[in-house]
Backbone as JSON Lines, residues from 0, in Angstrom:
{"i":0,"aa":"X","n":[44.01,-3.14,11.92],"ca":[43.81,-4.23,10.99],"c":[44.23,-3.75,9.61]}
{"i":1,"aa":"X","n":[45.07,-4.3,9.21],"ca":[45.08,-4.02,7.26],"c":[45.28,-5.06,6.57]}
{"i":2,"aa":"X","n":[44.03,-4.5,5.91],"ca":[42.86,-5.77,5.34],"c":[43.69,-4.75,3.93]}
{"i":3,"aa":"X","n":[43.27,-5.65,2.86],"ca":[43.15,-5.41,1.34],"c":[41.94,-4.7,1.21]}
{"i":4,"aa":"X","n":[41.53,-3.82,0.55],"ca":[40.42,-3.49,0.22],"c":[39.5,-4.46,-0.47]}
{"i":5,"aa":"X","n":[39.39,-5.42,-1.06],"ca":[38.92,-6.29,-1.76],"c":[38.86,-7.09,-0.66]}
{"i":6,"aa":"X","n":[39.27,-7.34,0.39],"ca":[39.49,-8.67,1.54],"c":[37.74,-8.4,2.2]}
{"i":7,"aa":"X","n":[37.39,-9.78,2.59],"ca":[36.42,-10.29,2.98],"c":[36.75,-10.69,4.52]}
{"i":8,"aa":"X","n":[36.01,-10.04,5.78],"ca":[36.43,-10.97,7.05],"c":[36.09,-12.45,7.1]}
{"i":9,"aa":"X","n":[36.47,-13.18,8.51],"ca":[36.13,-14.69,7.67],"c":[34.84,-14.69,8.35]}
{"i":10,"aa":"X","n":[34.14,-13.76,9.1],"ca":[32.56,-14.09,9.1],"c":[31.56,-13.96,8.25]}
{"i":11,"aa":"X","n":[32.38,-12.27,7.37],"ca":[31.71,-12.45,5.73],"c":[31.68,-13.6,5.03]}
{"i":12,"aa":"X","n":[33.31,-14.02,5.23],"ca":[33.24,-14.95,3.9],"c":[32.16,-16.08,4.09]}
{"i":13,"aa":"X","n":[31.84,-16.33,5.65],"ca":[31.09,-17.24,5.91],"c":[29.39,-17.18,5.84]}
{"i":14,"aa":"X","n":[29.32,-15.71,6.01],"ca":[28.23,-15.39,5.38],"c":[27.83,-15.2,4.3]}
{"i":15,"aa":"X","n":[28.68,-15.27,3.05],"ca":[28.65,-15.86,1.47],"c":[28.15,-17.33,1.53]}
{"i":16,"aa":"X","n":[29.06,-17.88,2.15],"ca":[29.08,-19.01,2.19],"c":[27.4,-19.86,2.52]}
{"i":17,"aa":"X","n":[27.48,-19.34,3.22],"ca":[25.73,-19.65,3.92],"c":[24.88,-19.47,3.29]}
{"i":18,"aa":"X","n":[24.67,-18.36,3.0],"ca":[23.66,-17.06,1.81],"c":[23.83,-18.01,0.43]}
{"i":19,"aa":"X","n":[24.48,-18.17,0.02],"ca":[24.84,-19.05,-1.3],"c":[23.96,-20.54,-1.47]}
{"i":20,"aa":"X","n":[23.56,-20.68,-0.27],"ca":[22.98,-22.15,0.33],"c":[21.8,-22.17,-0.43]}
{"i":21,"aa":"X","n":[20.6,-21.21,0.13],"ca":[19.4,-20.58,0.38],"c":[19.17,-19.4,0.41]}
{"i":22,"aa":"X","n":[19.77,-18.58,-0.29],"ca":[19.34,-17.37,-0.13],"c":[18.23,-16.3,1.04]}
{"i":23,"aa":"X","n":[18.73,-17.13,2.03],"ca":[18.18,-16.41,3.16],"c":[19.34,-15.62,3.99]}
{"i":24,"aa":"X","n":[19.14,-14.39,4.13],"ca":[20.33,-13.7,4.49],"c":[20.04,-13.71,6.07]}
{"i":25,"aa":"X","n":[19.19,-13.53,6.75],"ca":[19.16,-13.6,7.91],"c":[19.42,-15.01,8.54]}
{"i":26,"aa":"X","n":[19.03,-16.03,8.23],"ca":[19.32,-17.04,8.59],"c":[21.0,-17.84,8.55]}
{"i":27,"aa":"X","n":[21.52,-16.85,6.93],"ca":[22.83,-17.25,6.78],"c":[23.91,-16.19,7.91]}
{"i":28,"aa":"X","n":[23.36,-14.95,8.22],"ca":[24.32,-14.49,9.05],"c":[24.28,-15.06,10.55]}
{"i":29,"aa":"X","n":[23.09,-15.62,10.73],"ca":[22.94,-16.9,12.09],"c":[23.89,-18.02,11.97]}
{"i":30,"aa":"X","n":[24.02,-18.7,10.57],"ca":[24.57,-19.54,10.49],"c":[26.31,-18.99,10.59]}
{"i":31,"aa":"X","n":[26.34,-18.4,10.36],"ca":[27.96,-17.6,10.32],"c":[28.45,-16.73,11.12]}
{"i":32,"aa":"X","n":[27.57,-16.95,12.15],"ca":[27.97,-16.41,13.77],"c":[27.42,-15.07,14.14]}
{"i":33,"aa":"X","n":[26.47,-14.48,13.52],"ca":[26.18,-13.18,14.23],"c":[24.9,-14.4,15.26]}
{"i":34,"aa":"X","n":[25.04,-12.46,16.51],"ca":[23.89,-13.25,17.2],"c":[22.59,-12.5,16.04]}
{"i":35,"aa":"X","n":[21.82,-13.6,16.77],"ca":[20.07,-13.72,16.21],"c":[19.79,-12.34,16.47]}
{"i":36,"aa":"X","n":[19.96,-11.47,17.31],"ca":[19.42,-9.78,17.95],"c":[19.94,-8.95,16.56]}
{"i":37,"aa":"X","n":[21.22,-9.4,15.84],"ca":[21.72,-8.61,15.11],"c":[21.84,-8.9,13.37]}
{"i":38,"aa":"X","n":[21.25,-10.05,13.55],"ca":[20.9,-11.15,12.61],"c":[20.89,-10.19,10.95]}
{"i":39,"aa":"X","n":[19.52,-9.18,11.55],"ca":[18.69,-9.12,10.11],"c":[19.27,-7.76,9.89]}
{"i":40,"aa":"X","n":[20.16,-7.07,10.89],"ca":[20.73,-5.78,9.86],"c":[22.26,-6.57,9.92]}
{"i":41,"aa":"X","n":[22.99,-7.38,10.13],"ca":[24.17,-7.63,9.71],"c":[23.95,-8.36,8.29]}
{"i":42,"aa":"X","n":[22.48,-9.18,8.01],"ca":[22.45,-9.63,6.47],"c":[22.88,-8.6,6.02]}
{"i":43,"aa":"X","n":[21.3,-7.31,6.04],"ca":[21.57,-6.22,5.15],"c":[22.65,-5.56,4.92]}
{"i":44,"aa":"X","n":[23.23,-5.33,5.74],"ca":[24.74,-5.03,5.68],"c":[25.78,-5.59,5.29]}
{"i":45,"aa":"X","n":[25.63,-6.91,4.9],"ca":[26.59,-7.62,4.41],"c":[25.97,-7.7,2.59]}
{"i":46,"aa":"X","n":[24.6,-7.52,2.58],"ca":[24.1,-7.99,1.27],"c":[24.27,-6.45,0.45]}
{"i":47,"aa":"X","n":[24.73,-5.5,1.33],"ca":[24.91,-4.33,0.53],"c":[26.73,-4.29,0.16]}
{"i":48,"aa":"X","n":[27.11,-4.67,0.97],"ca":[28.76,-4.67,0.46],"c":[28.48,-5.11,-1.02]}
{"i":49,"aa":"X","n":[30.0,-4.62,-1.29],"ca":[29.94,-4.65,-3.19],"c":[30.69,-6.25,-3.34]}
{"i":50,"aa":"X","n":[31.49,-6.17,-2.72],"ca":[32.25,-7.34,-3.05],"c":[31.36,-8.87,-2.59]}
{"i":51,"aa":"X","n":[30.82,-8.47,-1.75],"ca":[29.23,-9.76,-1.17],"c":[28.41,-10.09,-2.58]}
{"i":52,"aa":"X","n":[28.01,-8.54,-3.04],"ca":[27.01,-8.98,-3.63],"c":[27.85,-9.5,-5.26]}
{"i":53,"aa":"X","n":[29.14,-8.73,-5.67],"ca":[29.88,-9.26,-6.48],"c":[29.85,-10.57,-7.11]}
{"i":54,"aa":"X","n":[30.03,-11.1,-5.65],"ca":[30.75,-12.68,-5.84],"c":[28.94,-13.44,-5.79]}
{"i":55,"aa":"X","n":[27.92,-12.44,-5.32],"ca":[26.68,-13.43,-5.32],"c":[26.2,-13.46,-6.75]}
{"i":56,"aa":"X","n":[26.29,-12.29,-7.42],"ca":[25.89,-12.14,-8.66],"c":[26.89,-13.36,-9.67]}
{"i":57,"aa":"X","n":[28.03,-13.61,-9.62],"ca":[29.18,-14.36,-9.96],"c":[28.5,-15.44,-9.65]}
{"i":58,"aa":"X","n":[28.32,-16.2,-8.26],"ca":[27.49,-17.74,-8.36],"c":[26.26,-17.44,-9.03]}
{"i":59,"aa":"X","n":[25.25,-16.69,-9.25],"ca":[23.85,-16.57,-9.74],"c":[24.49,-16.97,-11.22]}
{"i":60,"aa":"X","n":[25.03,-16.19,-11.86],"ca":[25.86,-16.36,-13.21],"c":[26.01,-17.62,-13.5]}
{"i":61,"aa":"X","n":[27.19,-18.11,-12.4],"ca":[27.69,-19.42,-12.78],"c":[26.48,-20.61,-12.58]}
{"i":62,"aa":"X","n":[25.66,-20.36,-11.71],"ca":[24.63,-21.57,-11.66],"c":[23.55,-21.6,-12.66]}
{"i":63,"aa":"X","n":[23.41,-20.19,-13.57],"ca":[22.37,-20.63,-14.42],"c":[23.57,-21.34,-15.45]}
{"i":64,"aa":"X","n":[24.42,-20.85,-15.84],"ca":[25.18,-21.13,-17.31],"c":[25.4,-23.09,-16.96]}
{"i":65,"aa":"X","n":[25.8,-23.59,-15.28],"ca":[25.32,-24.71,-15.21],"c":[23.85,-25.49,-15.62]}
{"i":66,"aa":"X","n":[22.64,-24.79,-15.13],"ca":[21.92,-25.59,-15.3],"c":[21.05,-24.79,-17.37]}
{"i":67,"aa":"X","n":[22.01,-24.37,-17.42],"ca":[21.55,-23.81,-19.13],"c":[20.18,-23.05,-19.17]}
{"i":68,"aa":"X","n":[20.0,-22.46,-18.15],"ca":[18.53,-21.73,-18.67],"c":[18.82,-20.29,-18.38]}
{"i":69,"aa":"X","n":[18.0,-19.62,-19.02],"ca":[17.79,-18.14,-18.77],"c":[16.38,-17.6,-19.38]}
{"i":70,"aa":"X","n":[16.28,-16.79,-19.78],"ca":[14.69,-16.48,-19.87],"c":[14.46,-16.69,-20.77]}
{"i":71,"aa":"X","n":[15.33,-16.87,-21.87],"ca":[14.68,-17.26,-23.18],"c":[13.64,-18.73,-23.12]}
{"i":72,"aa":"X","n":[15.25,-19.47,-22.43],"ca":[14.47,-20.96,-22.51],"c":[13.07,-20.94,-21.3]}
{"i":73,"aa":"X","n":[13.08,-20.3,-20.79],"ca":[11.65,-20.57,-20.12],"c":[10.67,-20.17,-20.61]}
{"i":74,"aa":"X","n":[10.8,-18.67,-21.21],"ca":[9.78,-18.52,-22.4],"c":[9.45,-19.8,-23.02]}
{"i":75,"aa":"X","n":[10.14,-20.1,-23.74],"ca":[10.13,-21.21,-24.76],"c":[9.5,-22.46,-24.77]}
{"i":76,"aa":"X","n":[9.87,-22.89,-23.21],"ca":[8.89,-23.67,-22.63],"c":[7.4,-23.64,-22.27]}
{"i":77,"aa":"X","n":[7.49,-22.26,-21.26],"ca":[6.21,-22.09,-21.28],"c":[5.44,-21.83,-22.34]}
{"i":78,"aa":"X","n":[6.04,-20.96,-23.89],"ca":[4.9,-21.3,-24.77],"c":[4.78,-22.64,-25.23]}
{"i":79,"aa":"X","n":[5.55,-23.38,-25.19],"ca":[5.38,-24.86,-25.48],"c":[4.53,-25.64,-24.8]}
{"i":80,"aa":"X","n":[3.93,-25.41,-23.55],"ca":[3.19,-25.76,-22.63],"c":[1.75,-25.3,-22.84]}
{"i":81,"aa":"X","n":[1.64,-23.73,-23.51],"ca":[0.84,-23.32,-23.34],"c":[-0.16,-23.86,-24.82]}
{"i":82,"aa":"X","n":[0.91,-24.28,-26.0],"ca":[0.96,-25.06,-27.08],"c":[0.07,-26.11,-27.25]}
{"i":83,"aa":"X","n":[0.65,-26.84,-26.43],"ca":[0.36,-28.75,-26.07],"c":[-1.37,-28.4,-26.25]}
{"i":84,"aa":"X","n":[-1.5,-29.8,-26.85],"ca":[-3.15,-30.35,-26.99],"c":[-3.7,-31.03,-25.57]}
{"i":85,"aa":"X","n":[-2.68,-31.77,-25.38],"ca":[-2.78,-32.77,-24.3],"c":[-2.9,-31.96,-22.75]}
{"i":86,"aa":"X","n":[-2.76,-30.78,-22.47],"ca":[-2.45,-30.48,-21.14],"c":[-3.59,-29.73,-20.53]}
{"i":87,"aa":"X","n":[-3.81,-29.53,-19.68],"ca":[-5.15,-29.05,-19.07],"c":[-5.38,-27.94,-18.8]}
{"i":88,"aa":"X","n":[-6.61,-27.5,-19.38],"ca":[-6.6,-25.77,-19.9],"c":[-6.01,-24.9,-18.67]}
{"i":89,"aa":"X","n":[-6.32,-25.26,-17.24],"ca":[-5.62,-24.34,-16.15],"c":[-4.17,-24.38,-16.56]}
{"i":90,"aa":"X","n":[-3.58,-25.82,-16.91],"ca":[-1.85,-25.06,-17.35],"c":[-1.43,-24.45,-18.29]}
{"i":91,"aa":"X","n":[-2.34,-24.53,-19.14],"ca":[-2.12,-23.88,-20.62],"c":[-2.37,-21.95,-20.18]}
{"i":92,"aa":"X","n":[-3.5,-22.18,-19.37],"ca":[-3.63,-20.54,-18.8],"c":[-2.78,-19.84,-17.88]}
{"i":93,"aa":"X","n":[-2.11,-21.1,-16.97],"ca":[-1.22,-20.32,-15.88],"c":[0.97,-19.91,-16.77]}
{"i":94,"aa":"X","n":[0.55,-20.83,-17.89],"ca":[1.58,-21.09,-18.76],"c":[1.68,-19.23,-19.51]}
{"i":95,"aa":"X","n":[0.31,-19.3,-20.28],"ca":[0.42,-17.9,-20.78],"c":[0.1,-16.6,-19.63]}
{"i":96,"aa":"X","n":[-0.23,-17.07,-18.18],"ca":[-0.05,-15.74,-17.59],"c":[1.47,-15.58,-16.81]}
{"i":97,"aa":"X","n":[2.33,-16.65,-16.72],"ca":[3.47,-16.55,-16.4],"c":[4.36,-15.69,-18.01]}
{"i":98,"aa":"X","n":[3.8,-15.87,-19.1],"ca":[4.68,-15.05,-20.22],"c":[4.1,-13.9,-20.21]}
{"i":99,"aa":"X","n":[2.88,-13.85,-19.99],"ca":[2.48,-12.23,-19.99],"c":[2.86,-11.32,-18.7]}
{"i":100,"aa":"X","n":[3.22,-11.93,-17.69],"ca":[3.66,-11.35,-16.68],"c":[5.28,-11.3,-17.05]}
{"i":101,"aa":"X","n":[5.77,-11.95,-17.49],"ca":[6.74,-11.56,-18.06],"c":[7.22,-10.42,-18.58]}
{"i":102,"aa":"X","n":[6.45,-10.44,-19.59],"ca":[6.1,-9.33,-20.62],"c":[5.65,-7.67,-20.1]}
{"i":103,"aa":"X","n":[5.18,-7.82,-18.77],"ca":[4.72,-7.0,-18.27],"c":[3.47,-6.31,-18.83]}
{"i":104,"aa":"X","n":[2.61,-7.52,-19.1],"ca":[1.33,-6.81,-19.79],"c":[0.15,-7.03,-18.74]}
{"i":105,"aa":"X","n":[0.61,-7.48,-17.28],"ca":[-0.29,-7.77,-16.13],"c":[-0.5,-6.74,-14.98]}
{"i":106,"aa":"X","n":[0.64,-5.17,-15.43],"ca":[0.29,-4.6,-14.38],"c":[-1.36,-3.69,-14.03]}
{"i":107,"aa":"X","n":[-1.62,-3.62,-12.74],"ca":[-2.3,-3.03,-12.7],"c":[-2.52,-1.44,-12.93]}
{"i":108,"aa":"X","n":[-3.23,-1.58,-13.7],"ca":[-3.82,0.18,-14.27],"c":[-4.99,0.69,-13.87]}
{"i":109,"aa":"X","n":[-4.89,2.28,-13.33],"ca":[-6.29,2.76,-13.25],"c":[-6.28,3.7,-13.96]}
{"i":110,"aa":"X","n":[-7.55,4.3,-14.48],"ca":[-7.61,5.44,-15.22],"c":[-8.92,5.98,-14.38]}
{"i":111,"aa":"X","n":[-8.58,7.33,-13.81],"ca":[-9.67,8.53,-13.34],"c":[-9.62,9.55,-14.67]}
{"i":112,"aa":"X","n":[-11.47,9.69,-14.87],"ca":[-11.53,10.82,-15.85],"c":[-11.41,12.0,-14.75]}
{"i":113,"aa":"X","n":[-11.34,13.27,-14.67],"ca":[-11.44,14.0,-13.76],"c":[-12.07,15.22,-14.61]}
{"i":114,"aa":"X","n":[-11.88,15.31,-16.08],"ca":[-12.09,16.37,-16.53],"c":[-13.65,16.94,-16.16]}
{"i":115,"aa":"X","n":[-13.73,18.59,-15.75],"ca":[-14.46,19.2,-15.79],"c":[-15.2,19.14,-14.09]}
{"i":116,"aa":"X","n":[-14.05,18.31,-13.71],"ca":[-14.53,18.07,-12.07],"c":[-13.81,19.43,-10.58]}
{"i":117,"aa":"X","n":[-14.55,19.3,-9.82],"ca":[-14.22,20.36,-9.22],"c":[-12.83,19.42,-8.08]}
{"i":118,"aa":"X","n":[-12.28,20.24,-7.73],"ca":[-11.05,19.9,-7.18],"c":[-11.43,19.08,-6.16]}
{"i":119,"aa":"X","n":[-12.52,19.32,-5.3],"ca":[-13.5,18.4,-3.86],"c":[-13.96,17.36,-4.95]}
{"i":120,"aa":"X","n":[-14.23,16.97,-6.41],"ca":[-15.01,16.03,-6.47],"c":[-13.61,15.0,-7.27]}
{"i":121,"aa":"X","n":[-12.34,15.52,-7.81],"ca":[-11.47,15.02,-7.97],"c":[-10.86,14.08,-6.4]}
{"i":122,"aa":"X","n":[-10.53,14.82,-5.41],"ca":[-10.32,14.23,-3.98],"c":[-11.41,13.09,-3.82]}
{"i":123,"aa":"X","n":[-12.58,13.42,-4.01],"ca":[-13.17,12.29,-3.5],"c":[-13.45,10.74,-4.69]}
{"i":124,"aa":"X","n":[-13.21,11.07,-5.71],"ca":[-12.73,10.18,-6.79],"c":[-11.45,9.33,-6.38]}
{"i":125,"aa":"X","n":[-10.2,9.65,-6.4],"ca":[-8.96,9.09,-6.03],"c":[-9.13,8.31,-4.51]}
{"i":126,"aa":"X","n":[-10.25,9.14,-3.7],"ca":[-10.22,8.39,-2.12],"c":[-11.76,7.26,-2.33]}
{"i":127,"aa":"X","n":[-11.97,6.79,-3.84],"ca":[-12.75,5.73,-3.47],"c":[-11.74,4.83,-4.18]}
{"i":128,"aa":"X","n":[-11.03,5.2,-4.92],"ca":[-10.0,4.51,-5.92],"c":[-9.21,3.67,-4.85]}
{"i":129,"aa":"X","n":[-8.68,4.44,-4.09],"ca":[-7.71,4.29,-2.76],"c":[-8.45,3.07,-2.33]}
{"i":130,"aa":"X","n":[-9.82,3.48,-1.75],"ca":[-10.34,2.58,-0.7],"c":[-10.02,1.05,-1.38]}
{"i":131,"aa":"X","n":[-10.58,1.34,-2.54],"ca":[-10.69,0.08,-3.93],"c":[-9.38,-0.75,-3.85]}
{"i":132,"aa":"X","n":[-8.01,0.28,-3.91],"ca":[-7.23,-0.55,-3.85],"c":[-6.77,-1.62,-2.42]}
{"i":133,"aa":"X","n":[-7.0,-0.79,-1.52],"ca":[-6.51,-1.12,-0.36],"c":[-7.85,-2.56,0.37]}
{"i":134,"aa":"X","n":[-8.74,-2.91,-0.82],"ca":[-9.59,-3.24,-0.11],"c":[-9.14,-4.51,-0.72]}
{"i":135,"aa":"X","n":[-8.64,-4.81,-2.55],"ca":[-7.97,-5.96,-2.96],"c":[-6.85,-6.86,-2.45]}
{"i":136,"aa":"X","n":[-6.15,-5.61,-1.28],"ca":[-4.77,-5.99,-0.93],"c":[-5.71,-7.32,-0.14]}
C-alpha cells in the first residue's frame, strides 16, 4: 500500500466522521465498520493517531469560533447569573461553584501533622486518611 503519510484509510476517515457526531469513540468505530469485539481499542487507536486527533482538535476549534464562546464568555455568564437578584439562591450557588471549580479553588486537600510521630503512628494516620477517602468515593 502507499499511502501519503498524512493519508487517512477510508475507515479512519469514517471514524472521524462518526466521532465528530458525538464524541463517542467506541460507538463511532461501530458505526464505521469495526466489529463491536474490537470496537473499544480500534477507538483508542484511532483517537491516538496524530492526524485523527489533528483534524478533531480543528472541528473543536471551528465549532466553538461558530457558536462564539470560550471560557471567558462562560465565566461571564455565570458571574452574571450568580449576580441576578431575581434567581434562586441554589443557581446563584451552583453558578459560583461552577467558577470556582474553574478556578481550581475546589480541589480536595488533606493536611496530616505527623511531626514528632513515630513512623507506626505516621502509617496508621495516612491508613485512616485512606479509609476516609475511599469511604467518600
Amino acid at each position: 500500500m502507499n499511502r501519503k503519510s498524512d493519508a487517512l484509510t477510508l475507515k479512519q476517515e469514517k471514524f472521524l466522521e462518526e466521532y465528530l457526531k458525538d464524541k463517542n469513540g467506541f460507538q463511532a468505530a461501530i458505526r464505521a465498520g469495526y466489529s463491536p469485539n474490537t470496537a473499544k481499542n480500534a477507538a483508542a487507536h484511532n483517537l491516538q493517531n496524530a492526524i485523527i486527533a489533528s483534524r478533531i482538535d480543528a472541528a473543536n476549534r471551528k465549532s466553538i469560533q461558530r457558536a462564539e464562546v470560550d471560557a471567558a464568555f462562560v465565566i461571564r455568564e455565570l458571574k452574571r447569573v450568580a449576580e441576578q437578584e431575581d434567581v434562586a439562591q441554589s443557581t446563584k450557588v451552583r453558578a459560583l461553584e461552577l467558577i470556582a471549580k474553574h478556578l481550581g479553588m475546589l480541589e480536595d486537600r488533606v493536611s496530616v501533622k505527623v511531626d514528632g510521630l513515630t513512623s507506626e503512628q505516621r502509617a496508621e494516620r495516612v491508613a485512616i486518611l485512606l479509609e476516609r477517602v475511599k469511604s467518600r468515593e
